[in-house]
N, C-alpha and C positions, 0 to 999 in steps of 0.2 A: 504494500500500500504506500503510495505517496501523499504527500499532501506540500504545496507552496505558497506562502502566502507574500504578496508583495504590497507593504504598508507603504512606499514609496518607489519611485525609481533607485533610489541609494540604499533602499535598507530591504532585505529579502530574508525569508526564513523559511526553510526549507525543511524537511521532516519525511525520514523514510521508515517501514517497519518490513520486515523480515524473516519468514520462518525457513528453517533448512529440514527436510525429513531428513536428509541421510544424516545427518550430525546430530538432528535432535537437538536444536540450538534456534532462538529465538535474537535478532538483534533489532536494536534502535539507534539510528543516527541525526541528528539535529545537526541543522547549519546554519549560521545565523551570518551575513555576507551585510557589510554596511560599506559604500564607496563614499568615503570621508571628504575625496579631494576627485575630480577626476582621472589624474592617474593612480590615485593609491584607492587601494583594500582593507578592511580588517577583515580578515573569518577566525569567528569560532565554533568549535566541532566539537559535539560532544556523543559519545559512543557508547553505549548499554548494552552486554552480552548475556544471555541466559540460557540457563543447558539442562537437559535432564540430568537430575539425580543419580538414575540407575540406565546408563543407554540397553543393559541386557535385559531388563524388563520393561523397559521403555516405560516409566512410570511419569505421571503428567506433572507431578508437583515439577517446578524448573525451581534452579538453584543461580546462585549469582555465578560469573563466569567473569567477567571483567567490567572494567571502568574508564575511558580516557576521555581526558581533556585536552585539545589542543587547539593553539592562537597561533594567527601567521596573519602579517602584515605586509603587503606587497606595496611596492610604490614605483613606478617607472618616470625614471630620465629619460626626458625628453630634448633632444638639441633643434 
């Protein structure tokens, strides 16, 4: 499932979700994209993984699998 929401031209946020059967793994990704200046960027990304418990009994409760946070600023020189 996607979902994109654009509050402005410079500010977007973006939102994915995820299920994998063969891994038995559920993820989520948020991105949140602001164009500050028009050559520069900010994004931040934030990523939520979730996994079965038991993959040989494939049991439904899901368990936390990981966490990241990550910032990146781009900015292009222009001559």
């Amino acid at each position: 499932m996607r979902l994109q929401l654009n509050a402005s031209p410079d500010l977007q946020l973006t939102g994915f979700l995820q299920y994998d059967n063969v891994s038995n793994s559920f993820g989520a990704n948020t991105r949140l994209r602001w164009t500050f200046y028009p050559p520069g960027d900010l994004f931040v990304v934030y990523n939520h993984n979730l996994r079965t418990r038991d993959p040989v009994t494939f049991a439904r409760e899901l368990a936390f699998a990981s966490n990241q946070l990550l910032v990146k600023l781009q900015y292009a020189f222009r001559c």
